[in-house]
C-alpha positions as CSV (number, residue, x, y, z in Angstrom):
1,X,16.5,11.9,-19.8
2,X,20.2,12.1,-20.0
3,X,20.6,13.6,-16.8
4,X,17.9,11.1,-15.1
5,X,20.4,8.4,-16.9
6,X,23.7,9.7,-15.4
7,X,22.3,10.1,-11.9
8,X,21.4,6.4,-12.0
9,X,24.5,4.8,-13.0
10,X,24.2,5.1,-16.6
11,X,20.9,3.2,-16.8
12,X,17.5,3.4,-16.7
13,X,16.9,0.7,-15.0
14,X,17.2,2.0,-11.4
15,X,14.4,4.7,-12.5
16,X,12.1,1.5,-13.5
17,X,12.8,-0.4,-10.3
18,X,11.8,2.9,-8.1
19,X,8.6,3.0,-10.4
20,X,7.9,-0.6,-9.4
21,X,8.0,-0.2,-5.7
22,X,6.0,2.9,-5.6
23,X,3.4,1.2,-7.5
24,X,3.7,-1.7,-5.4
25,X,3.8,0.4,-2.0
26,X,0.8,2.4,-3.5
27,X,-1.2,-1.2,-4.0
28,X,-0.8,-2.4,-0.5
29,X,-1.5,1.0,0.8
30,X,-4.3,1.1,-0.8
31,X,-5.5,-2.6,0.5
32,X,-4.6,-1.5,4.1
33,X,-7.0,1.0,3.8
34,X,-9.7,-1.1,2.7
35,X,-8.9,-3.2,5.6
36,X,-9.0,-0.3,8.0
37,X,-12.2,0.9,6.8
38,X,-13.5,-2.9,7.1
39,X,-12.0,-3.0,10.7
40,X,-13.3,0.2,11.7
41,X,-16.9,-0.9,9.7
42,X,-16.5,-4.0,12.3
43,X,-16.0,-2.0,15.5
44,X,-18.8,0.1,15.2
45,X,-21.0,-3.0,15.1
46,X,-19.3,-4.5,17.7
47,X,-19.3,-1.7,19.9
48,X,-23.5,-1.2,18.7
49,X,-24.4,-4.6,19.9
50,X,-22.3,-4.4,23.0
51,X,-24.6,-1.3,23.8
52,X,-28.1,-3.3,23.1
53,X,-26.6,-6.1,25.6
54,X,-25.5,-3.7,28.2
55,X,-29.1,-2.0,27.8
């Protein structure tokens, strides 16, 4: 932990902020690929009824 400390300026604090983003980058990835998958969930069913009307 010393070394971790010394790499970051003598505090911990830039450690913490890094653990912060990633968590917060890993939440909104996480929601963008709910979204995707609801997008791509949407597309298909577009694109299915698009076929029954061209039929």
């Amino acid at each position: 932990m010393d070394t971790l400390r010394t790499l970051n300026g003598d505090t911990y604090e830039v450690v913490s902020d890094v653990l912060v983003n990633a968590q917060e980058n890993s939440d909104k990835n996480s929601d963008f690929s709910a979204k995707i998958k609801e997008l791509n969930e949407t597309i298909v069913t577009l694109n299915t009824e698009n076929e029954s009307f061209s039929a």
